[in-house]
C-alpha positions as CSV (number, residue, x, y, z in Angstrom):
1,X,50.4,-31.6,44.4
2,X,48.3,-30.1,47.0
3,X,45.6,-31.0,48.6
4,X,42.4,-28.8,47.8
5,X,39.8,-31.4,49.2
6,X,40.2,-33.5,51.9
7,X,38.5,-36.4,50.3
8,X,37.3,-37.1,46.1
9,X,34.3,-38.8,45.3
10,X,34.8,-39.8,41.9
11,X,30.5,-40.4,40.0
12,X,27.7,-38.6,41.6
13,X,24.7,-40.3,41.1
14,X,23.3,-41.2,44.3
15,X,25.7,-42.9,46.3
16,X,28.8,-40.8,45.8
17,X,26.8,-37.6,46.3
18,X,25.5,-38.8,49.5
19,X,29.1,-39.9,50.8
20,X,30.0,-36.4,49.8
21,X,26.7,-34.7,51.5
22,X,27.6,-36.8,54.8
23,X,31.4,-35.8,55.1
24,X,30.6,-32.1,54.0
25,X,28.4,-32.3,57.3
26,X,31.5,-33.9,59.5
27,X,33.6,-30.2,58.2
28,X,35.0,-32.5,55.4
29,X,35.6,-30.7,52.0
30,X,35.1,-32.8,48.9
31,X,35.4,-32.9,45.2
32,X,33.0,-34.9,43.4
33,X,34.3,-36.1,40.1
34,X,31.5,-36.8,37.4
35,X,32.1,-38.5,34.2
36,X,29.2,-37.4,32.2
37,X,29.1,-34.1,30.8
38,X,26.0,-33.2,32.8
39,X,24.2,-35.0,36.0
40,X,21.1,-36.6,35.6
41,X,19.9,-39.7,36.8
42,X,18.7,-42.9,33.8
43,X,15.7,-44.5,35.0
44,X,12.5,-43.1,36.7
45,X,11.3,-44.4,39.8
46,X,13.1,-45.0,43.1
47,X,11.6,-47.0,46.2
48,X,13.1,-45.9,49.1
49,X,12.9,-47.9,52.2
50,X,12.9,-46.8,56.2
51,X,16.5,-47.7,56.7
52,X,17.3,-44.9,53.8
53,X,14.4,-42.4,54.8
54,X,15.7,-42.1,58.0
55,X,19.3,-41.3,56.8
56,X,17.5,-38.5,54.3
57,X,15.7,-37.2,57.5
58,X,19.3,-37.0,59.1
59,X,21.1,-35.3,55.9
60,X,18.3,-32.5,56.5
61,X,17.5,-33.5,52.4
62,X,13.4,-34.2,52.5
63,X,12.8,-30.4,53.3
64,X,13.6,-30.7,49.4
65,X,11.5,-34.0,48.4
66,X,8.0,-32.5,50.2
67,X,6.3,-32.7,46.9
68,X,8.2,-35.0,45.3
69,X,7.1,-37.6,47.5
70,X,4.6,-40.1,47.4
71,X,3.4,-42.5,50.6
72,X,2.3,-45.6,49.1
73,X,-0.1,-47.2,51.6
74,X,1.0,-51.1,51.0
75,X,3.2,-53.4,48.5
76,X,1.2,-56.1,46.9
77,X,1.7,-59.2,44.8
78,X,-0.8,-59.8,42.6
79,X,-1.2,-62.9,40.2
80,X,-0.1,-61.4,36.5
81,X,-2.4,-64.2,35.1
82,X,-5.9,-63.8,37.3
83,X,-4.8,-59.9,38.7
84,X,-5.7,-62.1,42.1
85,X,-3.9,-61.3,45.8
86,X,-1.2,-63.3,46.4
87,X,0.2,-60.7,49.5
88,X,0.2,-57.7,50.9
89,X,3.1,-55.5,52.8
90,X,0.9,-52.6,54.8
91,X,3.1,-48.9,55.1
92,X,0.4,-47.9,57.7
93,X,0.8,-46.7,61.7
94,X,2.3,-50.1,62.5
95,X,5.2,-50.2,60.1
96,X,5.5,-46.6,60.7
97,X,6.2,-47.4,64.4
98,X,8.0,-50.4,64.1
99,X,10.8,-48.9,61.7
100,X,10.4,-44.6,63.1
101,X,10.0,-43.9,59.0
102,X,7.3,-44.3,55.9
103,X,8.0,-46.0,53.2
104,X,8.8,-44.0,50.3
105,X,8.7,-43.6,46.4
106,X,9.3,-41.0,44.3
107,X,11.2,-40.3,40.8
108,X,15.2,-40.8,41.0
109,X,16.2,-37.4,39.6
110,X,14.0,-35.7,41.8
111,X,16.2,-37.5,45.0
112,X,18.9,-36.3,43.2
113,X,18.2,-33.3,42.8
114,X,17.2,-32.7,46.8
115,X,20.6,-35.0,47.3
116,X,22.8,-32.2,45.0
117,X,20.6,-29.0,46.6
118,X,22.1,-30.2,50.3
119,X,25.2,-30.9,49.6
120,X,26.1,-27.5,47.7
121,X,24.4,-25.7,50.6
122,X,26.8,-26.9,52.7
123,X,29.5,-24.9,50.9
124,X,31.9,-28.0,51.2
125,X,31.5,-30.0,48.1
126,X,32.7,-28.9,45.0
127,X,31.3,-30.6,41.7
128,X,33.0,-31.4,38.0
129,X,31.5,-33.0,35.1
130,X,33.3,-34.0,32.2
131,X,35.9,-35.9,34.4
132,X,36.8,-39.3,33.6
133,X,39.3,-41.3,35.6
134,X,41.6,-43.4,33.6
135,X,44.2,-43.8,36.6
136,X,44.5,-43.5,40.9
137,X,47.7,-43.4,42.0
138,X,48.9,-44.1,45.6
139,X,50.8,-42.3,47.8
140,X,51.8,-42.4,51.5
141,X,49.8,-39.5,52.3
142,X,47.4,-38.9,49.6
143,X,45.8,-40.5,47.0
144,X,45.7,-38.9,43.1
145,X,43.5,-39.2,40.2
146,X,44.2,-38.6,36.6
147,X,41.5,-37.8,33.8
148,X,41.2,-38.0,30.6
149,X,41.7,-34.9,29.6
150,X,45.2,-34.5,31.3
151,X,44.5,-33.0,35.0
152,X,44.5,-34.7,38.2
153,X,43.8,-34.4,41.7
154,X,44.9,-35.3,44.9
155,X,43.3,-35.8,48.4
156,X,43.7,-38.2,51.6
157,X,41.0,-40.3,50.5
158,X,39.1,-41.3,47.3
159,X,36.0,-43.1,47.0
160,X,34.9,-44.8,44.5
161,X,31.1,-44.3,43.4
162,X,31.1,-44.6,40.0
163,X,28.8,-47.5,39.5
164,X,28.6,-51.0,37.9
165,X,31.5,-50.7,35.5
166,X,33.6,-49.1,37.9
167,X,37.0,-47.7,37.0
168,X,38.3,-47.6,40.4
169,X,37.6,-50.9,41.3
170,X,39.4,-52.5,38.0
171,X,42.5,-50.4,40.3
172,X,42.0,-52.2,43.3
173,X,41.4,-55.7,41.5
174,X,40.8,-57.2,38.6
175,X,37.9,-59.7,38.7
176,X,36.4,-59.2,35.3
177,X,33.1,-57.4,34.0
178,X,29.9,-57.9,35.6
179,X,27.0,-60.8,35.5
180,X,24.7,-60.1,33.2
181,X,20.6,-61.2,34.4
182,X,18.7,-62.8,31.1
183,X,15.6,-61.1,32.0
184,X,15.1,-58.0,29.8
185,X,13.9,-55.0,30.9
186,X,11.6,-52.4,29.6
187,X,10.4,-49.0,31.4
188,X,8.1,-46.3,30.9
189,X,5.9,-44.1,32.8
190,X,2.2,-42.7,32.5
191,X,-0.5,-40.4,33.6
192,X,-1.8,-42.2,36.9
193,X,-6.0,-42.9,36.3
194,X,-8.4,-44.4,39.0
195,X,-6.8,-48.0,38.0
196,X,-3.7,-47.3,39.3
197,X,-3.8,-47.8,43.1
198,X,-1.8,-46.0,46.0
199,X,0.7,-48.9,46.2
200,X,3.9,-50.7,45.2
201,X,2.6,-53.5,42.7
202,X,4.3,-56.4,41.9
203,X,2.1,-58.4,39.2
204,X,4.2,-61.9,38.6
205,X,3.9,-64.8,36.6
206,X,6.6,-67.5,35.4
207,X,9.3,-65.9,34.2
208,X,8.0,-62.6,34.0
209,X,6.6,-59.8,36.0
210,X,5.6,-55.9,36.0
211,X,6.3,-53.6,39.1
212,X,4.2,-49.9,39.2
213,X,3.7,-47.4,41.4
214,X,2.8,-44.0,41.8
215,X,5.7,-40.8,41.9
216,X,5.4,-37.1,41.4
217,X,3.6,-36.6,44.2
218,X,0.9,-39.2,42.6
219,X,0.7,-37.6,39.6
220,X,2.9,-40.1,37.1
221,X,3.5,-43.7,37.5
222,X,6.7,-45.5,36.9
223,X,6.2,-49.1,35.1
224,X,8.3,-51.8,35.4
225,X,9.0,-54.9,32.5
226,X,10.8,-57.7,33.0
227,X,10.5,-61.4,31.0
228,X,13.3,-64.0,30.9
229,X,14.3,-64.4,27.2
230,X,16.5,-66.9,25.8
231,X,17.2,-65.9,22.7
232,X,20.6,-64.3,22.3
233,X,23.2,-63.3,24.5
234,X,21.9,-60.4,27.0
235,X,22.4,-56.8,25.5
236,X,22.5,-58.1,21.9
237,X,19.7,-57.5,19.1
238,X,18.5,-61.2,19.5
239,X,17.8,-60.9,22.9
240,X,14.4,-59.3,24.9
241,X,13.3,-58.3,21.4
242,X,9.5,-56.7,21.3
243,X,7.7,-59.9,19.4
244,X,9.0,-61.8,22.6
245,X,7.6,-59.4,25.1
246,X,4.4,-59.3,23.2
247,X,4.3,-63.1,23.1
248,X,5.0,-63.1,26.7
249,X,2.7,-60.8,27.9
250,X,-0.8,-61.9,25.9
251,X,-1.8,-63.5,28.5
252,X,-1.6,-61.2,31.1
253,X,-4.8,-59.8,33.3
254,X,-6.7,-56.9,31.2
255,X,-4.9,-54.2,33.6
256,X,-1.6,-55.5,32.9
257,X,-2.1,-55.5,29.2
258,X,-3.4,-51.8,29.4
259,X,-0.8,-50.7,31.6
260,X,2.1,-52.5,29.3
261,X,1.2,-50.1,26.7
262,X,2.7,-47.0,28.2
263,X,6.2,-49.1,28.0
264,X,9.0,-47.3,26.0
265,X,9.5,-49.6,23.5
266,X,12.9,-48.2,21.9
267,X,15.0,-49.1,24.6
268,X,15.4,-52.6,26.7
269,X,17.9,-52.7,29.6
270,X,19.9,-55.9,30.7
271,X,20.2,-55.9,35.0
272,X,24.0,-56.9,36.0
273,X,25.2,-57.6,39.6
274,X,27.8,-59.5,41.1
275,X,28.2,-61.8,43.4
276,X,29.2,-60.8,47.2
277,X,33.1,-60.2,46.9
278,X,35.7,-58.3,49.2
279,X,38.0,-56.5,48.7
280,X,36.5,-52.9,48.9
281,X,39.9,-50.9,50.5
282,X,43.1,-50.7,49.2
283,X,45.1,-48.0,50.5
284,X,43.2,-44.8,50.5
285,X,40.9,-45.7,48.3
286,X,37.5,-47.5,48.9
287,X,34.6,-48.5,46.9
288,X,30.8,-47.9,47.4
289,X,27.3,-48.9,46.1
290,X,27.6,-50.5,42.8
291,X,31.3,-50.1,42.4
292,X,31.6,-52.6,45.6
293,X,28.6,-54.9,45.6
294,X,26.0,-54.1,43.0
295,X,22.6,-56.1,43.0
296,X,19.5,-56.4,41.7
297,X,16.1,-54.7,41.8
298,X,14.0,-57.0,43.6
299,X,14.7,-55.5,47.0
300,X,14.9,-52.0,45.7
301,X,17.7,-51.6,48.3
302,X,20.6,-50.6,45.5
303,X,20.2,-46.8,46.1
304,X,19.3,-47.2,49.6
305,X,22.5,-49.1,50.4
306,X,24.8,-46.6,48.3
307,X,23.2,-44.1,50.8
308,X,24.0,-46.5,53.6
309,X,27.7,-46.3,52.4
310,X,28.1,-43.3,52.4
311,X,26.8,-42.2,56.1
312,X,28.4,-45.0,57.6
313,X,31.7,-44.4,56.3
314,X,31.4,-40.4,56.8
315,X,30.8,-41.1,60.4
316,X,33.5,-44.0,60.5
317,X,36.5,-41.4,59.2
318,X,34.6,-38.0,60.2
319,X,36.4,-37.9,63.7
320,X,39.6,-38.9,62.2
321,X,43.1,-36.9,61.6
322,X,44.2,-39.3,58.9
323,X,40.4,-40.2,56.9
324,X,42.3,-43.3,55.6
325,X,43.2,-44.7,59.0
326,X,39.7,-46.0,59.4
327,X,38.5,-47.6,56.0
328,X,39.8,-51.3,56.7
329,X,36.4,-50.7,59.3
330,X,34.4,-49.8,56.3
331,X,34.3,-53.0,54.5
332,X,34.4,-55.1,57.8
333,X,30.6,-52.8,59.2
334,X,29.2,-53.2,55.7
335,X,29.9,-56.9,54.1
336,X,27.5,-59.1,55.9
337,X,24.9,-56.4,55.0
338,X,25.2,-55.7,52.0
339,X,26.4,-59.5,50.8
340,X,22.8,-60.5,52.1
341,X,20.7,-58.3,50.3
342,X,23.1,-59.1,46.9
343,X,22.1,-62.7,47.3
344,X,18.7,-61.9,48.8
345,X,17.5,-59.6,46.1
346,X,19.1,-62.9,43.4
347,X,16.9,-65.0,45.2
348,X,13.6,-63.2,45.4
349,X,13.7,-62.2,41.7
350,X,13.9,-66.4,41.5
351,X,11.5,-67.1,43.8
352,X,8.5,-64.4,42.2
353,X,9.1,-65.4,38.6
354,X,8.5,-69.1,39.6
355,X,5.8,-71.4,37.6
356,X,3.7,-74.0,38.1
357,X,4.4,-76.1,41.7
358,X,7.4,-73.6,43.0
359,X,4.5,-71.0,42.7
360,X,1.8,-72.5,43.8
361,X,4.5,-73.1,47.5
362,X,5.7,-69.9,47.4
363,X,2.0,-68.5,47.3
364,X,1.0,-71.0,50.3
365,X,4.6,-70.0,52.0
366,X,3.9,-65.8,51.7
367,X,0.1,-66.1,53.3
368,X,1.2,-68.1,56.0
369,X,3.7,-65.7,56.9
370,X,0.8,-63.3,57.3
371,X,1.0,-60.9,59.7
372,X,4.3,-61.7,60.8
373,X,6.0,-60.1,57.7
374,X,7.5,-56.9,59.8
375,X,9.5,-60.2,61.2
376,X,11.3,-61.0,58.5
377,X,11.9,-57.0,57.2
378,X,13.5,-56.2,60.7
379,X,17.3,-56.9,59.7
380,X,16.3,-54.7,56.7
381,X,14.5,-52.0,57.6
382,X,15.2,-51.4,61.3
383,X,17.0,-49.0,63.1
384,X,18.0,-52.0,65.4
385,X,21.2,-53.7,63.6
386,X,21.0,-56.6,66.1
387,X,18.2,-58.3,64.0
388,X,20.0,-61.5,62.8
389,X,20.8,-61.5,58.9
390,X,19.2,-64.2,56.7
391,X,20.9,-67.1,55.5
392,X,19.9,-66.8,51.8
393,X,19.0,-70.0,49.3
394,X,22.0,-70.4,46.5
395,X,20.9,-68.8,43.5
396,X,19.3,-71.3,40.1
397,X,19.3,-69.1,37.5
398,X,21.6,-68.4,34.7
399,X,23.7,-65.0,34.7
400,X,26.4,-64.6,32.1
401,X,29.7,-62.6,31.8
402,X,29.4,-60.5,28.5
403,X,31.3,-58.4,26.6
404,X,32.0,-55.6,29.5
405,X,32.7,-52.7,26.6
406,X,29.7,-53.5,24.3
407,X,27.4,-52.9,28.4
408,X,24.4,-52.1,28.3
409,X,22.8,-51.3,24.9
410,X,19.1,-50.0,24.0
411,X,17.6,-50.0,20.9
412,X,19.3,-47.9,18.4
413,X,22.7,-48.3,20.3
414,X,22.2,-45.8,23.2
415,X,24.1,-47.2,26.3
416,X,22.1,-47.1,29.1
C-alpha cells in the first residue's frame, strides 16, 4: 500500500489535531482519522494554562482565539457553605512574568476550531470523519489501519489520539476499561450578570463542589457540578440522580444556589482516568493525551497536556528520516510529567472535597502558603523543566472499573 501521509493521527479532538498541526509545521504530511461523523468538541469550557498558551503562541493558532478569549484576573476558592475566601491564585503582571503567558479560558470548540483553521492552512493535513479503527497492523516500514467500513491506510507512524476508550491502545495492551470517579457531574452554561466575577471559581464543600468562569470573550459562563453520590454504580440510573444533587446542594451560599439553576439537568457525566501506566510505544505506533494517561479535571491540564504531546513529539521525530526511530524518547520525555499531574489532579479533587477537620487543615495549609503559591505552580506552568516534580499523596477515594461498553451515559441514554 502506499504511503500518502507520512504520519496518521487517528481522533481529532484536541490532542490529535495539535500533533497533526505541530508535524504539518516540521514539512510532515498527515491524515487525521475521525470517528464521529462530524468534529465538534462535548463539553464547554476549557482552562488553559501558560505551559499550553505558550505552545498556541508557537503554533501561530491565537491569531484565531482573539475574541474568543477571556483573561481571568485570579482563581479562587471560596467556601460553598459561607461563599467566604479560602484562596486566591492572581493571573496579574507577576504570574505573567514568571511563566512569559496569561492564563487563559475560553469555550473548547472555539480552541478547536482555531486548532483545525491552522492546521488546514498549512496545506499538510488532511482530515476524515466517519472513520473508525477496528484494527493497526504492523509492519517493518509502515504502520496500517483498517476501518470499519472496509478501507485502510498506511503511513511510517500512527498516533493514537482517540481519547479515554481508546482503540489503539486496546492494540498495544490490554489493561482493561477505565476507572470510573463516583462524583457525578452536571454542566451548563449562562448569560454572565454583575455576580459573576472575572475569575476561575472553585466554590467547595465536603464532597461536592461547583467550578465557573467566564468564556466567549466574557459574554457566557461555563458551570461546573460535581457531588459524590453513592447510590448506584457510576453511569447507571441510580447513580448522581437530580433529588441527590438537590439534596446536596440546599445548603449551599445564595449564589451557588442561583447559579446551580442554569445546570443542564438531562444529562450527568461520570469522570474516568487511569492510573499512571507505561507502555505508550509499540512499534510505530504511540499513544497521546487520554489514550496514554487520562486524568481528571481538577488541574484542568488534560487538554493542555494532549497539546504538550503532541509538540514534544513533532519536534522529537520532525528531524528524523525514519519518524519511528525516535518514539521510545517519547514516553521516556513525557511519563514523569504527565504521571504527576494524573496523580496530582486524583489528589486535589480529594483534598477540596474534604469535610470537617481535613478541611479545616487544608484551609490553614493553602493561606499559609500565601504568596508563595507561583512556588509550587513552577514544575507546572514554567517554561523552565528543571523545577523538581512533586511527590504526590496516594489517592483515598473510591474509583471503580465499570462496564467499559455501557461508558458514559446521560439521561435519556446519550453517550457522552
Amino acid at each position: 500500500m502506499p504511503l500518502e501521509a507520512r504520519a496518521i493521527v487517528v481522533g481529532c479532538g484536541i490532542g490529535g489535531i495539535t500533533a497533526a498541526l505541530a508535524l504539518a509545521r516540521h514539512g510532515i504530511r498527515v491524515d487525521v482519522f475521525e470517528r464521529a461523523a462530524e468534529i465538534r468538541e462535548v463539553g464547554a469550557g476549557l482552562q488553559v494554562g501558560p505551559n499550553a498558551v505558550r505552545l498556541l503562541e508557537t503554533l501561530s493558532v491565537t491569531q484565531y482565539l482573539t475574541e474568543a478569549v477571556v483573561l481571568p484576573e485570579r482563581a479562587v476558592m471560596r467556601d460553598i457553605g459561607s461563599g467566604e475566601e479560602i484562596f486566591e491564585i492572581p493571573f496579574g503582571a507577576e504570574f505573567l512574568r514568571r511563566y512569559d503567558a496569561p492564563y487563559q479560558v475560553l469555550h473548547r470548540g472555539d480552541l478547536l476550531a482555531a486548532l483545525l483553521a491552522a492546521a488546514q492552512r498549512t496545506g499538510l493535513v488532511n482530515i476524515s470523519t466517519g472513520k473508525e479503527v477496528v484494527d493497526v497492523i504492523h509492519g517493518n516500514d509502515h504502520v496500517t489501519a483498517r476501518f470499519a467500513d472496509g478501507t485502510a491506510a498506511a503511513a511510517e507512524i500512527l498516533i493514537g489520539a482517540d481519547g479515554i476508550r481508546s482503540r489503539v491502545r486496546r492494540t498495544l495492551r490490554d489493561d482493561g476499561p477505565p476507572l470510573a470517579s463516583t462524583y457525578a457531574i452536571y454542566r451548563g452554561t449562562f448569560a454572565r450578570n454583575s455576580d459573576i466575577e472575572n475569575a476561575v471559581t472553585l466554590q467547595a464543600g465536603a464532597g461536592h463542589h461547583v467550578m465557573y468562569y467566564p468564556i466567549r470573550g466574557g459574554s457566557m459562563v461555563n458551570l461546573v457540578c460535581s457531588f459524590k453520590s453513592e447510590r448506584g454504580e457510576p453511569g447507571s440510573d441510580e447513580w448522581g440522580t437530580l433529588d441527590e444533587l438537590d439534596t446536596t446542594f440546599a445548603q449551599a451560599n445564595p449564589l451557588v444556589r442561583r447559579i446551580i439553576t442554569h445546570l443542564d439537568r438531562t444529562k450527568k457525566w461520570t469522570q474516568f482516568d487511569r492510573p499512571p501506566r507505561s507502555g505508550w510505544v509499540g512499534g510505530r505506533v504511540v499513544l497521546i493525551g487520554d489514550a496514554a494517561h487520562p486524568t481528571h479535571q481538577y488541574f484542568a491540564q488534560g487538554a493542555c497536556q494532549a497539546m504538550e504531546d503532541g509538540v514534544e513529539l513533532a519536534d522529537l521525530v520532525g528531524g528524523s528520516g525514519d519518524l519511528a526511530r525516535r518514539l521510545p524518547e517519547f514516553e521516556e520525555l513525557r511519563f514523569a510529567r504527565t504521571s504527576a499531574v494524573q496523580s496530582g489532579s486524583r489528589f486535589w479533587g480529594e483534598w477540596s472535597h474534604a469535610g470537617g477537620l481535613d478541611a479545616e487543615l487544608r484551609d490553614a495549609t493553602l493561606r499559609a502558603v500565601g504568596g508563595r503559591i507561583y512556588e509550587h505552580l513552577d514544575w507546572l506552568y514554567g517554561a523552565d523543566r528543571s523545577a523538581p516534580i512533586p511527590s504526590i499523596p496516594p489517592s483515598r477515594d473510591r474509583y471503580e472499573v465499570i462496564d467499559a461498553e455501557r461508558a458514559v451515559y446521560a439521561r435519556g441514554l446519550a453517550r457522552s
